[in-house]
C-alpha positions as CSV (number, residue, x, y, z in Angstrom):
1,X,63.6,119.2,147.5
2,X,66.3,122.1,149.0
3,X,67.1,121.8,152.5
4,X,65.5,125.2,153.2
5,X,67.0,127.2,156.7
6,X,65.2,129.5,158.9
7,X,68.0,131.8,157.9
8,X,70.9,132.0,155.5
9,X,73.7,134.1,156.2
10,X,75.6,132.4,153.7
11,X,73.6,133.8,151.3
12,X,73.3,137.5,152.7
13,X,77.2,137.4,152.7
14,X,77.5,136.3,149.1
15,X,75.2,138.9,148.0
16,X,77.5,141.7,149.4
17,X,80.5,139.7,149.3
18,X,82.5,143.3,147.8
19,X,81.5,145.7,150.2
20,X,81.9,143.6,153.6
21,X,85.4,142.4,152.6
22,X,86.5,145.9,151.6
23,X,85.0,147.1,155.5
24,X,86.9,144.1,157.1
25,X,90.4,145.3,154.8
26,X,90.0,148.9,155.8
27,X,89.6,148.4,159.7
28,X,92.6,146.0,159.5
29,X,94.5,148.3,157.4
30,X,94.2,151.5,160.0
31,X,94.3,149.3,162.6
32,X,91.3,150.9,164.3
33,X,89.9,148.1,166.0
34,X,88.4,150.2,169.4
35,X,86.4,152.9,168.4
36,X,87.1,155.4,166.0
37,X,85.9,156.5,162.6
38,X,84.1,153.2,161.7
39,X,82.1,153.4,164.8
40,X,80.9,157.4,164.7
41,X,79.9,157.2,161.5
42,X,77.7,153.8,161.8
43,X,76.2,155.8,165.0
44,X,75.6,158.8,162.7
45,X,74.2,156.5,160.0
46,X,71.7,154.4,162.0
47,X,70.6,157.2,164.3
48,X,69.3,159.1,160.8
49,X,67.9,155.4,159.9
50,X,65.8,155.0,163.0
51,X,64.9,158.8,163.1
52,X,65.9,159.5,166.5
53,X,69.2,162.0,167.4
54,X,71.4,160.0,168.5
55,X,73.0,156.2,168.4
56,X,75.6,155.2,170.7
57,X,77.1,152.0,169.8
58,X,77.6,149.1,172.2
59,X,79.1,146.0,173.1
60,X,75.6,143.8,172.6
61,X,72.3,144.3,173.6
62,X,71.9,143.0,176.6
63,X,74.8,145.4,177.7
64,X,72.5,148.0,175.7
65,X,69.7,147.5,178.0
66,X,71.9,147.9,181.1
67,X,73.5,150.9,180.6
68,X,69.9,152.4,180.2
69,X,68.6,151.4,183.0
70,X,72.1,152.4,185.2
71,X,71.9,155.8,183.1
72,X,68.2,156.2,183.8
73,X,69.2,155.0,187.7
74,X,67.0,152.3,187.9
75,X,68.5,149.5,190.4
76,X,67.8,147.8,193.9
77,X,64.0,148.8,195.4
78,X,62.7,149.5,192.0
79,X,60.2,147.9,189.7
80,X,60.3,147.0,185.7
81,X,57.6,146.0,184.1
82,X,57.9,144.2,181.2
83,X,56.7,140.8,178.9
84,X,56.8,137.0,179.9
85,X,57.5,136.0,176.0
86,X,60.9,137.1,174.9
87,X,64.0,136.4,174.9
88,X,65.7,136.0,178.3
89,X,68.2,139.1,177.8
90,X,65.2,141.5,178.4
91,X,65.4,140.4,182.4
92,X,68.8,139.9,182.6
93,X,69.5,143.3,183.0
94,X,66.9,144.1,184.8
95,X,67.7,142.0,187.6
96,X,71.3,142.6,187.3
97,X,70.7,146.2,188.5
98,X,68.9,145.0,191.4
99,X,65.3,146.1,190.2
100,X,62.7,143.4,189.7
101,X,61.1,142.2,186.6
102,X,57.3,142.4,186.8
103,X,55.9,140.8,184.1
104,X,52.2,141.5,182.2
105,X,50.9,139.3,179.6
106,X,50.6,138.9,176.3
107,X,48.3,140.3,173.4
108,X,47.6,137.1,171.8
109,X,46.9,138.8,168.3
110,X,50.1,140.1,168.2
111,X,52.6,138.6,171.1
112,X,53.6,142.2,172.2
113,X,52.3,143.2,176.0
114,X,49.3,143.7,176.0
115,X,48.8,147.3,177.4
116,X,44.9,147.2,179.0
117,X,47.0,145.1,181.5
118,X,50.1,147.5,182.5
119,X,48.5,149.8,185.2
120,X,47.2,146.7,187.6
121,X,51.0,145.7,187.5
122,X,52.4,149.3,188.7
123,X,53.1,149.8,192.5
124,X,55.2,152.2,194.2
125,X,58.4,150.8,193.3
126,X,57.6,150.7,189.4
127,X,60.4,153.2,187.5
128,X,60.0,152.0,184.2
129,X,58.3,150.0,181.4
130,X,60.2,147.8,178.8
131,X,57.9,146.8,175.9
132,X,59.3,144.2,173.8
133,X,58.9,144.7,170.2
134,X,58.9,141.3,169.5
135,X,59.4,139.4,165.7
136,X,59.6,143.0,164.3
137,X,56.1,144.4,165.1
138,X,56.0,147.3,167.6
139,X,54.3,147.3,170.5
140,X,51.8,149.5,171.2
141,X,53.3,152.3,171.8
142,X,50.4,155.1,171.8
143,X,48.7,153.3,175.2
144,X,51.9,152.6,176.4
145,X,53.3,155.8,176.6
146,X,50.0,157.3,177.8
147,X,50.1,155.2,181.0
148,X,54.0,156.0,181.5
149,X,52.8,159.9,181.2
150,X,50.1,159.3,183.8
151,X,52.5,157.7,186.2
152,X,55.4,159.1,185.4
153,X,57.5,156.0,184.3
154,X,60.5,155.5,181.8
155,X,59.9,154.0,178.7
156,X,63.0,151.7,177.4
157,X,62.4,149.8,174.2
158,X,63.6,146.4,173.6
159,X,63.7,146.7,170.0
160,X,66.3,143.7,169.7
161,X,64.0,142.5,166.8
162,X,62.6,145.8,165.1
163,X,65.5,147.3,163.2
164,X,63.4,149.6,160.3
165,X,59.8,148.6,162.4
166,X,57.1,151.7,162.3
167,X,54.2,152.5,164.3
168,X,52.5,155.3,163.2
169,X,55.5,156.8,161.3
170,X,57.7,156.5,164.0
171,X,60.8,154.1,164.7
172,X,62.1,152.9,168.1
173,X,63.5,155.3,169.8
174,X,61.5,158.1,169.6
175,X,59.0,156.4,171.5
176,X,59.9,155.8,174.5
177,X,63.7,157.8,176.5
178,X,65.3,154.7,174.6
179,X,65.7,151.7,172.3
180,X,68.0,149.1,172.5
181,X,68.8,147.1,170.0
182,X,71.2,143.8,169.3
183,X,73.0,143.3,166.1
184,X,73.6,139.1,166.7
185,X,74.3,137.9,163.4
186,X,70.8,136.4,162.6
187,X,69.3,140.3,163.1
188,X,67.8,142.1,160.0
189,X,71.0,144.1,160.4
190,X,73.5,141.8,162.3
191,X,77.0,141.5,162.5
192,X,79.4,139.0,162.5
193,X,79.6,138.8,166.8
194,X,78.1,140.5,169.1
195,X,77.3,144.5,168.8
196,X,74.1,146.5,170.1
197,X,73.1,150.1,170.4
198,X,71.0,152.8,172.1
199,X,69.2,155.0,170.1
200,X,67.4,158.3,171.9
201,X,66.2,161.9,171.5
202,X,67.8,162.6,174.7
203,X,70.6,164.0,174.0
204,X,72.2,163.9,177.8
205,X,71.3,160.3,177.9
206,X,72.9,159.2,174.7
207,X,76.3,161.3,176.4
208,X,76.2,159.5,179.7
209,X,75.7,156.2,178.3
210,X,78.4,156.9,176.0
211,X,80.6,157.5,178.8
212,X,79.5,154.5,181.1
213,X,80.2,152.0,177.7
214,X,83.7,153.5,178.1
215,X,84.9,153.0,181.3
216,X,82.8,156.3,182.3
217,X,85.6,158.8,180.2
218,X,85.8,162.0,180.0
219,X,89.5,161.6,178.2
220,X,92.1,159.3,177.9
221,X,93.1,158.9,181.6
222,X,89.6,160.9,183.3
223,X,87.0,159.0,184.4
224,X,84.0,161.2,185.6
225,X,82.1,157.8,186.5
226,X,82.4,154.4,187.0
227,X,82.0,152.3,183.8
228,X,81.8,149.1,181.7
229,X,83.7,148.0,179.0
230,X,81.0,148.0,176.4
231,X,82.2,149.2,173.4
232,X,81.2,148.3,169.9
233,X,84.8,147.7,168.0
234,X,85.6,148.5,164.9
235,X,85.1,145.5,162.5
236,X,81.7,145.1,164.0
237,X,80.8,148.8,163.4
238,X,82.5,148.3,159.7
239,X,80.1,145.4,159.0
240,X,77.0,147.3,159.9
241,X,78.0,150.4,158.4
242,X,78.2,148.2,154.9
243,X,74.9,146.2,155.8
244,X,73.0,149.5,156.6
245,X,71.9,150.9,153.1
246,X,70.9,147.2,152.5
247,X,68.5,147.1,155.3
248,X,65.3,149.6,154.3
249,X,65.6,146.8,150.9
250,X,65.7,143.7,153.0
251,X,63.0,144.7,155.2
252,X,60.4,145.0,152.3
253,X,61.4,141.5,150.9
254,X,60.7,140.0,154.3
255,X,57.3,142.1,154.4
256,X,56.7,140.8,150.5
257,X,57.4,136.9,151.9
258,X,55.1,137.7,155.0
259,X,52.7,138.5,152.5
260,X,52.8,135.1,150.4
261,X,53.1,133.3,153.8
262,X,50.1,135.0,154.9
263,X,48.2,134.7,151.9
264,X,49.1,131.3,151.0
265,X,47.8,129.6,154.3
266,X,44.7,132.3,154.6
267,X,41.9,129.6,155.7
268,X,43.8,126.3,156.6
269,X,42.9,124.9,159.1
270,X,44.9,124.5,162.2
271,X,47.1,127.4,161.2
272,X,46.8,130.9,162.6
273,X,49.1,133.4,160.6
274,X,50.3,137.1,162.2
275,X,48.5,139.8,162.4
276,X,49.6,143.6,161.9
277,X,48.4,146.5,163.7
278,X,47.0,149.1,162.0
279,X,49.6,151.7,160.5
280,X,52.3,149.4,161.7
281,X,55.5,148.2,159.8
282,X,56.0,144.9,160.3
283,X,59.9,144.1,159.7
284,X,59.2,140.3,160.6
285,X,62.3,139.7,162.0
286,X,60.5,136.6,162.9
287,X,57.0,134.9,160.7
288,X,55.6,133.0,163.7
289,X,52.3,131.0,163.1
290,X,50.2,129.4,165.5
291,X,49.6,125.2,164.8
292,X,46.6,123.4,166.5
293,X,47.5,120.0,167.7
294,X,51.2,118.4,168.8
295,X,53.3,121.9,168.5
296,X,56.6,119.4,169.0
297,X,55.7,116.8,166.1
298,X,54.9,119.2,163.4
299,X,58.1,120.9,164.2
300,X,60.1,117.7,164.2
301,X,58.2,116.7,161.0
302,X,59.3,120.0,159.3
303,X,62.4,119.8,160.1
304,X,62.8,116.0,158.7
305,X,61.8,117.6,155.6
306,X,64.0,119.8,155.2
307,X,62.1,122.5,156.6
308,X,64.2,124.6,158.9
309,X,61.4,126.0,161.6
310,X,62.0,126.5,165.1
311,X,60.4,128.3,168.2
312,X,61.0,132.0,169.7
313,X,60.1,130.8,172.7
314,X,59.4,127.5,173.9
315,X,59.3,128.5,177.7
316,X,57.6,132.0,178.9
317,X,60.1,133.8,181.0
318,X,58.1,133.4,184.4
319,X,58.6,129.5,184.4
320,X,62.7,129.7,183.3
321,X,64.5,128.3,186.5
322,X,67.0,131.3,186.5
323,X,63.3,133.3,187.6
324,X,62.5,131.0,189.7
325,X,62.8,133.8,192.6
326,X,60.8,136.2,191.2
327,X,57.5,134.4,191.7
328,X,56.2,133.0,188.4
329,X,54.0,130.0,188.7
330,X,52.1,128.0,185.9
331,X,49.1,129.7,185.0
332,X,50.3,133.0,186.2
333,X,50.2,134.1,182.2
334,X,47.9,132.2,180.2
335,X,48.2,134.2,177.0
336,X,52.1,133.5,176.7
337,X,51.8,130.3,178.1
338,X,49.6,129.3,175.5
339,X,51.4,131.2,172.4
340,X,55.1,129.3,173.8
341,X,52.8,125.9,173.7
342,X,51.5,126.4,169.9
343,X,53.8,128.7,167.8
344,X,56.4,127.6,165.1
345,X,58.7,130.3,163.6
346,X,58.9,129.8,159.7
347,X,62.0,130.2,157.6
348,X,62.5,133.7,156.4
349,X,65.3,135.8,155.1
350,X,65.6,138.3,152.3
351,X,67.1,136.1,150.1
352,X,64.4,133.9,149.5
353,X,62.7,132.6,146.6
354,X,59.1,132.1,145.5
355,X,60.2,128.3,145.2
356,X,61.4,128.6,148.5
357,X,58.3,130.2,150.0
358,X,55.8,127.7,148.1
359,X,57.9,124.5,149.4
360,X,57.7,125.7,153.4
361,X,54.0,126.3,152.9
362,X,53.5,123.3,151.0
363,X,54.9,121.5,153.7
364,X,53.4,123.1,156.6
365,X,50.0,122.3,155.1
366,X,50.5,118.7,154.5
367,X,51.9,118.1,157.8
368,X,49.1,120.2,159.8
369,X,46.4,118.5,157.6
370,X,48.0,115.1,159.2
371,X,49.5,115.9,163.0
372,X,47.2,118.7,163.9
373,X,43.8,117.0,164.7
């Protein structure tokens, strides 16, 4: 049986092998390894992909995230709401500014925050809310922006996960003032480092964050604030801007082997699959089920077989030790606490075959029908 991992980059890279090697020539050729005309026209290219006016390319997405929030002037005394399951590089920049991450818990149907929860979370100090839109499903973002509306809150999108993801026709970024997203190398559009961006219908936004990724330029040698160096270079821009047409296509494939994952373990016992909102485009960045029984041994049992599953994420945000001063306790948020005790990301990728697909499920079952009792 193949060794099957929970993504192959090898094989992504083999499929284009042409058009990334011609990108990586042409940077080194014109030497234009800071900026220029790679990096405008991959911000042209994936602000018309997610719908919204403009992209402004950036270091990561962490940084992405932090330039908002400067931009927006959200820092010390102020309050961001925001979700106890994700990644850690949601917070990060939160506290970094000086504001304070207040977390709400989870939807359990779909891991997102769950929005019937937001308003008992806002105080005075709350400036802004960052929904997560986590494994490639958007959050909710019809209640979402409703309460920000009512209390007169920013809206940034950590859509680190939700390249191509819809909600009601819309893509991030023309939810909420902004979208951040990270282009790591295991994204449905990654590159080969580090790279992120901010897309937003605001057009003064998009400027001022352009100018705070760049040492806060107005030219060369004028600097009309004080910046970062967070620029998206070149080769990464190249790489993107080669992967882009490919994306709308690898999307659907991962939606297609959603499907056969969901419809192959529909009724087995001791496994929960996903569930998508209605008029929502999954882009299952991530195919996360739910085991019942000993999470940690089915995983380990997988993997001995070859199966190449893993967890996104084992430990809710509130109990990491870096949060430890922000006054999560055990308990605090039983809906995450439980999803990070039971869920097991599956392998998926665009390349994928049906053989593939039918030996992780195969697997999965005979393990669950043993370990989860």
């Amino acid at each position: 049986m193949a060794k099957i991992p929970l993504v192959d980059l090898k094989a992504q890279y083999a499929a284009i092998k042409p058009e990334i090697d011609a990108a990586l020539a042409r940077v080194i050729a014109n030497t234009s390894f800071i900026g220029g005309a790679e990096v405008t026209n991959f911000e042209a290219a994936f602000a018309q992909f997610q719908r919204t006016k403009r992209a402004v390319g950036i270091a990561n997405g962490t940084s992405a995230l932090y330039l908002v929030l400067r931009a927006l002037g959200i820092g010390a005394g102020d309050e961001v709401i925001t979700t106890p399951h994700t990644f850690i590089a949601t917070v990060e920049p939160i506290a970094q500014s000086g504001a304070t991450p207040v977390f709400v818990d989870i939807d359990p149907a779909t891991y997102n925050i769950n929005p019937a929860l937001i308003e008992a979370a806002i105080t005075p100090r709350t400036k802004a809310i960052m929904p997560v839109h986590l494994y490639g499903q958007l959050a909710p973002m019809n209640a979402i922006m409703e309460i920000a509306r009512k209390h007169n809150l920013y809206v940034i999108e950590d859509a680190a996960q939700a390249h191509g993801a819809e909600l009601h026709g819309l893509r991030a970024g023309a939810w909420g003032h902004a979208a951040c997203f990270s282009f790591y190398p295991g994204k449905n559009l990654g590159a080969y480092g580090d790279a992120g961006a901010v897309c937003t219908n605001d057009e003064a936004l998009a400027t001022l964050i352009a100018k705070l990724k760049d040492h806060g330029r107005m030219s060369k040698y004028e600097h009309d604030e004080l910046g970062y160096g967070e620029r998206l270079d070149g080769l990464q821009a190249a790489i993107l801007g080669a992967k882009l047409p490919h994306l709308e296509g690898w999307n659907t494939a991962r939606r297609q082997h959603a499907a056969y994952y969901t419809q192959a373990l529909a009724g087995v016992a001791g496994v929960q699959t996903p569930q998508v909102m209605a008029d929502s485009q999954h882009v299952f960045h991530i195919y996360c089920v739910r085991v019942q029984g000993d999470r940690d041994a089915i995983l380990a049992e997988l993997n001995q077989r070859g199966i190449g599953a893993g967890v996104h994420y084992p430990v809710p945000l509130h109990l990491q030790p870096a949060m430890r001063g922000y006054g999560g306790q055990p308990g605090a948020f039983p809906q995450a606490e439980a999803a990070a005790q039971s869920i097991i990301s599956l392998p998926i990728y665009p390349e994928m075959t049906t053989d593939h697909l039918s030996q992780v499920v195969e697997e999965l079952v005979d393990v669950v029908s043993v370990l989860a009792k």
